[in-house]
C-alpha positions as CSV (number, residue, x, y, z in Angstrom):
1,X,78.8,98.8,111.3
2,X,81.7,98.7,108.9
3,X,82.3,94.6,107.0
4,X,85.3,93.6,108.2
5,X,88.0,93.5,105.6
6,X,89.2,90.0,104.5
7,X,93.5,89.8,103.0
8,X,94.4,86.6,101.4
9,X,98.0,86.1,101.3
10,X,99.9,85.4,97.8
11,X,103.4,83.7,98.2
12,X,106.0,83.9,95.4
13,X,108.7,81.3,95.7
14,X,110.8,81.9,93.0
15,X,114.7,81.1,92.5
16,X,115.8,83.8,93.9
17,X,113.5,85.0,96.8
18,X,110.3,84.8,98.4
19,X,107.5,87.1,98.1
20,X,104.4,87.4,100.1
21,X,101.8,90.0,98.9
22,X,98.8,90.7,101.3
23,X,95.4,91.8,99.5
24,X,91.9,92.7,100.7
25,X,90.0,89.9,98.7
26,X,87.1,91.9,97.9
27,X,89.6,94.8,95.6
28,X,92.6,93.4,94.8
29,X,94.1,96.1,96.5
30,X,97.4,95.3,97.4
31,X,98.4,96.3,100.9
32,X,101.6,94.9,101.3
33,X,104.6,92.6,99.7
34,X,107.1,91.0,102.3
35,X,110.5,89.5,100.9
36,X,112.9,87.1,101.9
37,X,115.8,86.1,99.9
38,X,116.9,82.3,99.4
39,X,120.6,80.8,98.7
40,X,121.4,79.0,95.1
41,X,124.3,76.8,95.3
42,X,126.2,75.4,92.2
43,X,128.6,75.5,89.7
44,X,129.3,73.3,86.5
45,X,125.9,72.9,85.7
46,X,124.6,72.6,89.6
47,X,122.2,74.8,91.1
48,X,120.3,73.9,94.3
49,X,118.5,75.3,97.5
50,X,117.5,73.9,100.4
51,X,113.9,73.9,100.7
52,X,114.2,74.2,104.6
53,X,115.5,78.1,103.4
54,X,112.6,78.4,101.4
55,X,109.9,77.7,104.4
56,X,112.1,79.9,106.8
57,X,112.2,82.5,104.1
58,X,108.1,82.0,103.6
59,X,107.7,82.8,107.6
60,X,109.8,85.6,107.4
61,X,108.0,87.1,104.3
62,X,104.8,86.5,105.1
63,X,104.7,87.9,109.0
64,X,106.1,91.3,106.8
65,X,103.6,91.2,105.0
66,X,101.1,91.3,107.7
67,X,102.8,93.4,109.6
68,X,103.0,96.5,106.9
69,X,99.5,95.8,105.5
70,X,98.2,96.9,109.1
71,X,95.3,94.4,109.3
72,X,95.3,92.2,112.4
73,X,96.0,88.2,112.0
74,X,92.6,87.4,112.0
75,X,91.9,89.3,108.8
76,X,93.9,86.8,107.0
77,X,91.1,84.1,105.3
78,X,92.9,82.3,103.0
79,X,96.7,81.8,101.4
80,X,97.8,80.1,98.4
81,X,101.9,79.4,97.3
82,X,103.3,79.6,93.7
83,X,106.8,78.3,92.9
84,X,109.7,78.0,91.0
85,X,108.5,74.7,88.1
86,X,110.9,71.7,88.0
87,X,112.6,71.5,91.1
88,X,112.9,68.1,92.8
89,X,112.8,68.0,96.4
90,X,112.9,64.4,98.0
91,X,111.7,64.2,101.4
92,X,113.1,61.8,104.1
93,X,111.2,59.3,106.5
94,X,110.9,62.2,108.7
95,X,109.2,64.2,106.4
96,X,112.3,66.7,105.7
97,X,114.8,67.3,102.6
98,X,117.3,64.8,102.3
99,X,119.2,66.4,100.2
100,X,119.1,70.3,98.5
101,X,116.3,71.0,95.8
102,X,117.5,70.3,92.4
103,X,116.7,73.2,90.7
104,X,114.6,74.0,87.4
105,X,118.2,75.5,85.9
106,X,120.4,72.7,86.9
107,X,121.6,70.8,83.9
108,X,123.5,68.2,85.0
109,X,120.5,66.0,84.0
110,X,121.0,66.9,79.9
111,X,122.2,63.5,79.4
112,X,119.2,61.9,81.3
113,X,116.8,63.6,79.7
114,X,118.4,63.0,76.0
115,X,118.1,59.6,76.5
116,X,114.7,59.7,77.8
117,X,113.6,61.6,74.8
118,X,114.3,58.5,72.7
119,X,112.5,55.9,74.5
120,X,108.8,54.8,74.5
121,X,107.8,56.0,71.1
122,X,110.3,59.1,71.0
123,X,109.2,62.2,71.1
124,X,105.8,62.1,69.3
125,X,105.1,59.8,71.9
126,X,106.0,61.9,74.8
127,X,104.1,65.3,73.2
128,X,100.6,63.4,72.9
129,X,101.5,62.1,76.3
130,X,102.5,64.8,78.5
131,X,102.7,67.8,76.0
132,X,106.8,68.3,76.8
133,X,109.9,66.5,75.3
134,X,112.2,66.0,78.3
135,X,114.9,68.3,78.8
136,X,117.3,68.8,81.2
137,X,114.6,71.3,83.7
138,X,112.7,68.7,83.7
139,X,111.9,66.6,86.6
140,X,111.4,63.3,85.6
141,X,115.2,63.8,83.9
142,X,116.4,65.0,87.5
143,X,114.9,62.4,89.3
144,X,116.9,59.9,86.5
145,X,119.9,61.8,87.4
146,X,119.7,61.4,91.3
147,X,119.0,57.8,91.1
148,X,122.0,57.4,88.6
149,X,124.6,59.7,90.5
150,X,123.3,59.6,94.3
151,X,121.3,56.3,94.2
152,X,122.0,55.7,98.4
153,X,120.0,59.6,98.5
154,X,116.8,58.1,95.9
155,X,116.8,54.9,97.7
156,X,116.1,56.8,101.0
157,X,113.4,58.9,99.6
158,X,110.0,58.7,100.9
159,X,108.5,61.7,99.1
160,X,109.0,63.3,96.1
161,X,107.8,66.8,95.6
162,X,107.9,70.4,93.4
163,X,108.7,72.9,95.1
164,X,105.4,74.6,96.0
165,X,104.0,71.3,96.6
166,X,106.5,70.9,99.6
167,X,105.3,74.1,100.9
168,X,102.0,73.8,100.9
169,X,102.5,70.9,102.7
170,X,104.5,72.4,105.5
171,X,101.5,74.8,105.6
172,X,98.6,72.0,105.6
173,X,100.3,68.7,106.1
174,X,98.6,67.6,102.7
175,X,100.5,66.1,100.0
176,X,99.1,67.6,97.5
177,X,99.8,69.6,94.0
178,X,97.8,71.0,91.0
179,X,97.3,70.3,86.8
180,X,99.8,73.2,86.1
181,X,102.7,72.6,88.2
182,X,102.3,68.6,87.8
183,X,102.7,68.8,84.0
184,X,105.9,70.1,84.1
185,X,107.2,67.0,85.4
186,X,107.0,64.6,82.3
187,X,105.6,62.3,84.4
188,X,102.2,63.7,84.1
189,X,99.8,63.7,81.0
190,X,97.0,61.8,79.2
191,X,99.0,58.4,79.7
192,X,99.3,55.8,76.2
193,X,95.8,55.6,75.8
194,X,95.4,59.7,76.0
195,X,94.8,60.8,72.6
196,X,95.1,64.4,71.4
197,X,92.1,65.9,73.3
198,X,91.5,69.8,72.3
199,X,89.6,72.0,74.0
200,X,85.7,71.4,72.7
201,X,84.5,74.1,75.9
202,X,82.6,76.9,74.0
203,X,83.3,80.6,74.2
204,X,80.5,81.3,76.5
205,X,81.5,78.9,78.8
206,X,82.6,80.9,81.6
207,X,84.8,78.7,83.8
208,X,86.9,77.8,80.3
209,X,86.4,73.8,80.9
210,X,84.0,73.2,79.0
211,X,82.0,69.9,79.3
212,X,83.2,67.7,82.0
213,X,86.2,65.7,81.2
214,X,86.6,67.3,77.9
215,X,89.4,69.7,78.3
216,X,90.7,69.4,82.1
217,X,94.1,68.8,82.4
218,X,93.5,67.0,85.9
219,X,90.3,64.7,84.7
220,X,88.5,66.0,87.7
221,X,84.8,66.5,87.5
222,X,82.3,68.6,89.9
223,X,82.2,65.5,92.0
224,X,85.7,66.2,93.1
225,X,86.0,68.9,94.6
226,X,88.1,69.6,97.4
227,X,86.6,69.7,100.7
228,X,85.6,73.5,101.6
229,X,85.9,73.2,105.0
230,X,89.1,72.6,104.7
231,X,89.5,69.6,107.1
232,X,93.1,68.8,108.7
233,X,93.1,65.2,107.7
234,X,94.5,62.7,110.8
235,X,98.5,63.3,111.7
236,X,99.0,66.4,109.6
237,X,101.0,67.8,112.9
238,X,102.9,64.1,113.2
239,X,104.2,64.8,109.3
240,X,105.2,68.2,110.4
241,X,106.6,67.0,113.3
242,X,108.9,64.7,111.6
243,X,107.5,61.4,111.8
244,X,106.5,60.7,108.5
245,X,106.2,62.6,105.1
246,X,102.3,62.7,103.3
247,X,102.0,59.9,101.2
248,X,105.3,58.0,102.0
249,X,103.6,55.0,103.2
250,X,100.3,55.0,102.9
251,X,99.4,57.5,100.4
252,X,95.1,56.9,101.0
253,X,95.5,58.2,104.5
254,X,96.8,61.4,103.5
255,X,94.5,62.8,100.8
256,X,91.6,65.5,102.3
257,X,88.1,64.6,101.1
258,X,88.1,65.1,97.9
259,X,91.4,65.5,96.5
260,X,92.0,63.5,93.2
261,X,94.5,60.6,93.4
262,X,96.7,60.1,90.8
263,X,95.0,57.9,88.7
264,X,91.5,57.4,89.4
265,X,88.4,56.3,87.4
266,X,86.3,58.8,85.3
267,X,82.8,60.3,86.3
268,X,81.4,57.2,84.1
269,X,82.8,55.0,86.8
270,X,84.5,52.9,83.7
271,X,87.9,52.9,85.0
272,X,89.1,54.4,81.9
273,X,92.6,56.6,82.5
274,X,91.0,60.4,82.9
275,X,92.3,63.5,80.7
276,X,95.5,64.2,83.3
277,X,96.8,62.3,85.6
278,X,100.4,60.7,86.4
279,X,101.4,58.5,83.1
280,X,102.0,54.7,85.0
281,X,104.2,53.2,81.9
282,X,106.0,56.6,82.2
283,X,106.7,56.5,86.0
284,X,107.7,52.8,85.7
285,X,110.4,54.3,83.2
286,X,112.2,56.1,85.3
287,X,111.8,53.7,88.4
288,X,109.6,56.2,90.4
289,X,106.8,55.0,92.9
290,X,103.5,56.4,92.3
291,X,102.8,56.4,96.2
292,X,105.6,59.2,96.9
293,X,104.1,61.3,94.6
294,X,101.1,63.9,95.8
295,X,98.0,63.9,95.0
296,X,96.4,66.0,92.7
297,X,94.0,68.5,93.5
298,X,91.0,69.5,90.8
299,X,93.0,73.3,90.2
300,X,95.2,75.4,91.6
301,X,92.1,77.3,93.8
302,X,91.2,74.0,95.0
303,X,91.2,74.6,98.9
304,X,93.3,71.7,100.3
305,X,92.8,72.2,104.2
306,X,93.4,74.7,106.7
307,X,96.8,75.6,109.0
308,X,98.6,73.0,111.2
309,X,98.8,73.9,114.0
310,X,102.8,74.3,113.8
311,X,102.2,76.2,110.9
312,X,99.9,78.6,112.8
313,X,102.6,79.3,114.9
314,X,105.1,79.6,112.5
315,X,103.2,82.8,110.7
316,X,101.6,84.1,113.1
317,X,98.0,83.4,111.9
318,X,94.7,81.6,112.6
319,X,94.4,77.8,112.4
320,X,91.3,78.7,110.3
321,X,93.5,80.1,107.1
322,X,92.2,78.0,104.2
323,X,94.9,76.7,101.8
324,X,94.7,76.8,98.4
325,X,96.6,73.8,96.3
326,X,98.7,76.7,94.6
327,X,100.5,76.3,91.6
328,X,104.0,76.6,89.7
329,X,105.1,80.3,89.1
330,X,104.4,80.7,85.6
331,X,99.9,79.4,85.8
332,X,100.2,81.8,88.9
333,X,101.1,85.0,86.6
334,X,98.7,84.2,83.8
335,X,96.1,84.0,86.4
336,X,97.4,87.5,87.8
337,X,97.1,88.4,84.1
338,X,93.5,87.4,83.7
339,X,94.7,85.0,81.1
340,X,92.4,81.4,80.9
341,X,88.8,80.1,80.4
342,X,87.4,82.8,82.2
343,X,89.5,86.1,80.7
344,X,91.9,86.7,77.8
345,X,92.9,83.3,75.6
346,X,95.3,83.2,72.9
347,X,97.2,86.3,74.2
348,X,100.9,86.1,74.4
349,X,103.2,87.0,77.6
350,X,107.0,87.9,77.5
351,X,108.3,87.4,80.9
352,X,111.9,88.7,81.7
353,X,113.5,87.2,84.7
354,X,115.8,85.0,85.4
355,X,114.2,82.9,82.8
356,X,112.9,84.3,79.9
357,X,109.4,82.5,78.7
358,X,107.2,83.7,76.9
359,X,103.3,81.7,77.1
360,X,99.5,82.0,76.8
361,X,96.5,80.2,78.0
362,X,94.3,78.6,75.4
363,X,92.3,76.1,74.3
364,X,94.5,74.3,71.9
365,X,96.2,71.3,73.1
366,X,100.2,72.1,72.0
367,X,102.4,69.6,70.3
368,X,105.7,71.1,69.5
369,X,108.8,70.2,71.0
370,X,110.0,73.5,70.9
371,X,107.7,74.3,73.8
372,X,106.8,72.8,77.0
373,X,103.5,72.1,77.0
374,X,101.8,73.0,80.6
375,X,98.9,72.8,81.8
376,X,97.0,76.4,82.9
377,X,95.5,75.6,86.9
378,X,92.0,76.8,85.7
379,X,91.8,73.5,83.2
380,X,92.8,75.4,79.9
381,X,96.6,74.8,78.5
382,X,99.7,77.0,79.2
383,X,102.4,76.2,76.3
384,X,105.4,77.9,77.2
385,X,108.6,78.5,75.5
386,X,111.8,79.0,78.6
387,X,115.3,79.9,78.0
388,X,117.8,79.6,81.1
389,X,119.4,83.2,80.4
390,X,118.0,86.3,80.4
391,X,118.3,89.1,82.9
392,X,121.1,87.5,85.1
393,X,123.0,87.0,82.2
394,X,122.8,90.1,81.0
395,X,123.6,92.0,84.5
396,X,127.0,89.6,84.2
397,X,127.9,90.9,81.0
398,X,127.3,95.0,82.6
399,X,129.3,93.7,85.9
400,X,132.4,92.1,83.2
401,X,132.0,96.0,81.0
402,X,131.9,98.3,84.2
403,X,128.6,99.8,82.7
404,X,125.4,100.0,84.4
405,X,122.4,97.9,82.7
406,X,121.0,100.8,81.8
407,X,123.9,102.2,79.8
408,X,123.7,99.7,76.8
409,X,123.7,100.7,73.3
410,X,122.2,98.4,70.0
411,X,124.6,95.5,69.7
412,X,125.2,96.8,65.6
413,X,126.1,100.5,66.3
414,X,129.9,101.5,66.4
415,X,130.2,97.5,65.7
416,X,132.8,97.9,62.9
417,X,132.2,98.5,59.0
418,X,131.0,97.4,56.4
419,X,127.4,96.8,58.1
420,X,129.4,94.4,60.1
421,X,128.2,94.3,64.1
422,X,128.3,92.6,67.5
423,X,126.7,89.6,68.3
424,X,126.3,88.3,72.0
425,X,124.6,84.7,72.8
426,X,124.7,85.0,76.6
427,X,124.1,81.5,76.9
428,X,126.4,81.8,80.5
429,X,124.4,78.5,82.1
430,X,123.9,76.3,79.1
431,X,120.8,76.8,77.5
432,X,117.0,75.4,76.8
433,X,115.6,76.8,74.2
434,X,117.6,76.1,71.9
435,X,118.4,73.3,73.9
436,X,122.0,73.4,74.5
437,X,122.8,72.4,78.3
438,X,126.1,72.9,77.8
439,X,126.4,75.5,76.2
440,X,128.8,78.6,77.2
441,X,128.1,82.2,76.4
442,X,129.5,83.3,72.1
443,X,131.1,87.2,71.7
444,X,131.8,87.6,68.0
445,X,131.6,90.8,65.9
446,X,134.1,92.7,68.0
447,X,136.5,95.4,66.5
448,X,139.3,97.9,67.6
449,X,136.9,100.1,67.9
450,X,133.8,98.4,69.0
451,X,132.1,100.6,72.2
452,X,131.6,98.5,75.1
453,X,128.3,99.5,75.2
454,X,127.6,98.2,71.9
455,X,128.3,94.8,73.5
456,X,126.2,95.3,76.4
457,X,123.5,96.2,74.3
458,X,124.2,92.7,72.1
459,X,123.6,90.6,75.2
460,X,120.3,92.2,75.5
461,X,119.5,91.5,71.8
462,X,120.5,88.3,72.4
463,X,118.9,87.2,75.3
464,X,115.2,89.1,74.0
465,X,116.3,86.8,70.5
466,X,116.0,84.0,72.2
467,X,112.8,84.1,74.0
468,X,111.0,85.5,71.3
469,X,111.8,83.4,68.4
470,X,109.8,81.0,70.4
471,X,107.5,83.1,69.8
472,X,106.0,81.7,66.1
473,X,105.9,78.6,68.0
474,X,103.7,79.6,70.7
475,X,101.5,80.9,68.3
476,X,101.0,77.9,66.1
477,X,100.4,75.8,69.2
478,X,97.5,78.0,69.9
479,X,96.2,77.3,66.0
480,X,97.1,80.9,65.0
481,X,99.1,82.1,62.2
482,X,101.8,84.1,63.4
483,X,102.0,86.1,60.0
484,X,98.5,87.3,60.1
485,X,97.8,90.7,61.0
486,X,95.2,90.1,63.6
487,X,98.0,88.1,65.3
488,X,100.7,90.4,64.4
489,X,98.9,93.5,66.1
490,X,98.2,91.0,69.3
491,X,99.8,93.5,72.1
492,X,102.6,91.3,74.0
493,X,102.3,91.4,77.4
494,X,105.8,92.0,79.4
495,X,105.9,91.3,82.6
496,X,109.1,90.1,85.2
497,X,111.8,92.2,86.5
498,X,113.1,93.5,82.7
499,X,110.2,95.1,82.2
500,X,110.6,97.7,84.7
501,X,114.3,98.5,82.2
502,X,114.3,101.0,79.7
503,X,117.0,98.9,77.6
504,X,114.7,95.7,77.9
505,X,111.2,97.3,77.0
506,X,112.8,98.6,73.7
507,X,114.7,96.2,72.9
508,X,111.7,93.6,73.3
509,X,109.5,96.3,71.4
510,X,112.3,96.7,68.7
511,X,112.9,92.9,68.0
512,X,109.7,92.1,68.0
513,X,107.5,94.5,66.1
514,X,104.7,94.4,68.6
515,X,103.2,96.7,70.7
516,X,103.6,96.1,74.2
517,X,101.2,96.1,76.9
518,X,102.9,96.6,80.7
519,X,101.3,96.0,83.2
520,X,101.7,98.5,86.3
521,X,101.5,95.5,88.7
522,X,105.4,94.3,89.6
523,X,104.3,91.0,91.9
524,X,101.9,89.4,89.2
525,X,102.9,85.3,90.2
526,X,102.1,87.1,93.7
527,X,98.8,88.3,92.9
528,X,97.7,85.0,90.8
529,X,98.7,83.1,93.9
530,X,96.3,85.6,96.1
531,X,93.3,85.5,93.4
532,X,94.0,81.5,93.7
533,X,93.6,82.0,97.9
534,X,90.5,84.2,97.4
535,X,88.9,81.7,95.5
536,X,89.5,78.9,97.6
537,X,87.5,80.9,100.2
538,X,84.8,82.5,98.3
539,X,84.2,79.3,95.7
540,X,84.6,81.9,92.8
541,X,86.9,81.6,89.2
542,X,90.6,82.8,89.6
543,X,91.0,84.0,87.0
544,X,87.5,86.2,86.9
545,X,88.4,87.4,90.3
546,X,92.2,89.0,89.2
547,X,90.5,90.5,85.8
548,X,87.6,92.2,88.5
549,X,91.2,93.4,90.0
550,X,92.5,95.1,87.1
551,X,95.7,93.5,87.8
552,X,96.8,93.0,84.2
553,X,96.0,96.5,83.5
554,X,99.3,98.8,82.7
555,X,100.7,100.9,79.9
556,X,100.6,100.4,76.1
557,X,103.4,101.0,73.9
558,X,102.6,101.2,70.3
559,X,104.6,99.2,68.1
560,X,107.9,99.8,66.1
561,X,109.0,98.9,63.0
562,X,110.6,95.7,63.7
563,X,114.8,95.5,63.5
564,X,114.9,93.2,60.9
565,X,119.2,93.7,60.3
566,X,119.6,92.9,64.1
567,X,117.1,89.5,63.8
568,X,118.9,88.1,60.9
569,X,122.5,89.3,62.3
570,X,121.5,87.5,65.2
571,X,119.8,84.3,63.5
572,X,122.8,84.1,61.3
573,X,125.6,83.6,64.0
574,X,123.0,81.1,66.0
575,X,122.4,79.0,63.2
576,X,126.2,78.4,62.5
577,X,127.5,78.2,66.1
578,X,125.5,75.9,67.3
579,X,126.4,73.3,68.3
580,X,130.3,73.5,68.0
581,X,131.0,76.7,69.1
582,X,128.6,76.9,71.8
583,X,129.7,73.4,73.4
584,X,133.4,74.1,74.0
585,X,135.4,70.9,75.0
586,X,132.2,69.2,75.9
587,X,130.2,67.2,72.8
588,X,127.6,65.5,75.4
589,X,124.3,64.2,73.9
590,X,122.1,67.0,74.0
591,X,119.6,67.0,70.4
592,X,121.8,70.9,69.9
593,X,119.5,71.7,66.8
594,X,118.9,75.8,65.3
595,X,116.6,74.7,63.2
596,X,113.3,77.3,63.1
597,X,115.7,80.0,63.4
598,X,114.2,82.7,61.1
């Protein structure tokens, strides 16, 4: 008698859209991807969602999937959500949004997070702390912002959550989140007493943690892991109901067996502050309780509870679907990538989307404020270098030039003479790395006879400048030397929506140097949310279960000769617009800086 086939469900909340992929646990096969799109509102520097869209648009996305994969509901075992990083939704007495999600690219908070940067011991201080400077994606900077501009909205808040922490708790009525998506909040870290703590796990060691304690970002130990069974802890259908958010009030009533708190004593039982958790001197900084904070769950395959009841419903599926705690978009993809403890380490990714990052899991504990320094969910580190502008931007400047994306030529060809050629910084939202929130998009290099496709070919040089001159950086905070040839002939790996372009592959592969490695997979955040729902129900590594997948695996391009006329042209204008020109009629207090422009 044929086994019957168990799916776990993957959910992709990005900016943008939702995603749910359906896939048979035991192949990674994937058998189905559902989409729903979502609403940004803003202008000015605003851009917000409401997160009731997002839960409608999960519904929606996830009954597709289950529809088209052709499996009935009760194949479905397990689900786990990965979101958007950053966003702050703050949840009412009756458990809903009081206000629309401040989003990850929203940077009205720039002048918050400046002046955060300078207080407790400046920015060292905040690096050994929490890894991250604060800038205006931040969290903990929009949380200053809401209680500076809309302080009736922060005094009415009785829960503060990201944005795939409010969704997994419309799923399980758990308030509950994960290491990675936590430490992009500035508001988790190692606390005053943290120390620099690196990674002393060995290679062999298969789960990538090492000994306990010594290099997990959440402090949790064996003894704490989530419950299996997944037990719906008491009035998980009131929350849901709309009496009362998780944690609002009495935050010990709401945490399943076995979920970490926030701060919590050691394995030792000494009280001492463990290796993650939320940073109390921090938290008192920015005049945010604690108790409306979630809990934090061991890693992002930590299985947090089962379906409410209205959940259920909602999706069409078994109360018995176990939750995963999930995690923030970007730890998702690395686990689709089979990047941490228990696969590749030390292995950059370019991601094109929206944002452009570029990241890898490792060992090393990163301390540059160029980068934000995450925490992986498996328990190794994710530092990640973001810019606000990179395929949207790009699309705008094809949209302003009547060209299709596709149609772009090199930004120095038909640029004018005299080696002279066009220069875009696409910079349309303000930008973070370099981190200029103000900043407006910079044209220069145009002639009579400059081709309009010469332009649109300078915004993508621009934009791929930008993310990967954060590169060097990335490397170093994984103790590499970006010069060496060993790291030099490291394959990138480029994933996101530009990596299905023509014009974006080679111009990634031409700026760089590198040979590229694409993976065939288009919903990898998706798929690292699915491997993170599989383990939850099986007990097994994440990331061991999407390498068995093969879900990294994809073309590879062999390297070009690296543009080194386009780099320095591009370097060149960078370096002596900033800040000035790229601040126009605004000279707010953002730390504008080029400095490790090459």
């Amino acid at each position: 008698m044929p086994t019957r086939r168990s799916v776990v469900i993957g959910v992709d909340s990005s900016t943008q859209s939702t995603k749910a992929a359906a896939v048979d646990a035991a192949t990674g096969e994937l058998l189905a991807v559902g989409r729903a799109p979502h609403t940004v509102t803003g202008s000015a520097g605003a851009r917000e969602s409401d997160p009731e869209e997002w839960w409608t648009a999960l519904v929606a996305a996830v009954r597709v999937a289950v529809r088209e994969a052709g499996v009935p509901a009760s194949a479905v075992t397990g689900i786990a959500v990965a979101g958007q990083q950053h966003g702050l939704v703050t949840l009412g007495a009756d458990g809903r949004p009081l206000r629309p999600a401040l989003l990850w690219n929203d940077t009205r908070s720039a002048p918050q997070a400046a002046a955060l940067a300078t207080r407790l011991g400046g920015q060292a201080d905040w690096l050994r702390r929490t890894g991250s400077v604060p800038v205006a994606s931040m969290t903990a900077a929009k949380w200053q912002w809401l209680t500076e501009h809309e302080p009736r909205h922060a005094e009415a808040v009785a829960g503060v959550r990201l944005p795939h922490d409010h969704l997994t708790e419309r799923l399980t009525g758990v308030a509950v989140t994960d290491p990675g998506d936590a430490s992009g909040t500035c508001w988790y870290g190692r606390g005053a007493g943290g120390g620099d703590r690196t990674g002393t796990g060995g290679a062999d060691d298969p789960t990538g943690r090492g000994p306990a304690g010594a290099d997990d970002p959440a402090g949790t130990e064996s003894g704490g892991a989530v419950d299996p069974a997944g037990t719906e802890p008491a009035g998980a259908d009131d929350r849901l109901a709309g009496t009362k958010p998780a944690g609002a009030d009495d935050p010990a009533a709401t945490k399943p067996a076995g979920v970490s708190g926030a701060v919590r004593a050691d394995a030792s039982g000494s009280g001492a502050e463990p290796a993650g958790a939320y940073d109390p001197e921090i938290l008192d900084l920015i005049g945010l309780d604690p108790a409306l904070l979630p809990t934090v769950a061991p890693d992002g395959a930590s299985p947090v509870g089962t379906l409410t009841p209205a959940a259920a419903e909602a999706l069409g599926l078994p109360r018995t679907v176990v939750v995963a705690a999930g995690t923030g978009d970007n730890m998702a993809a690395a686990v689709g990538l089979g990047l941490g403890g228990a696969g590749l380490l030390d292995h950059p990714v370019v991601s094109l989307g929206t944002s452009g990052t570029v990241f890898a899991a490792t060992r090393a504990r990163p301390a540059d404020p160029a980068l934000a320094g995450f925490a992986a969910t498996d328990g190794t580190h994710l530092p990640l270098g973001c810019t606000l502008n990179c395929t949207l931007a790009v699309d705008r400047f094809a949209t302003l030039l009547g060209l299709d994306r596709e149609d772009a030529l090199p930004g120095g060809a038909g640029g004018g003479s005299g080696g002279d050629g066009v220069v875009v910084l696409p910079y349309l939202d303000g930008e973070r790395t370099p981190d200029l929130p103000h900043a407006a998009g910079l044209v220069t290099g145009l002639r009579h006879g400059t081709d309009p496709r010469s332009i649109l070919g300078a915004a993508y040089e621009g934009a791929a400048f930008t993310v990967l001159r954060a590169l060097d950086h990335l490397l170093a905070a994984c103790g590499l030397d970006p010069a060496a040839p060993a790291v030099r002939d490291r394959p990138l790996r480029l994933i996101g929506g530009g990596a299905r372009g023509r014009v974006w592959t080679e111009t990634v592969r031409r700026l760089s140097g590198r040979p590229l490695v694409v993976p065939a997979a288009d919903e990898l955040v998706a798929l690292g949310a699915a491997a993170l729902a599989a383990a939850a129900v099986s007990g097994a590594d994440p990331v061991a279960l999407a390498t068995a997948w093969g879900t990294g695996a994809g073309e590879i391009l062999p390297a070009a000769g690296r543009d080194e006329e386009a780099w320095d042209r591009i370097a060149g204008v960078l370096s002596a617009a900033a800040p000035a020109l790229l601040t126009p009629g605004r000279r707010g207090p953002e730390r504008a800086s080029a400095d490790g422009v090459r």
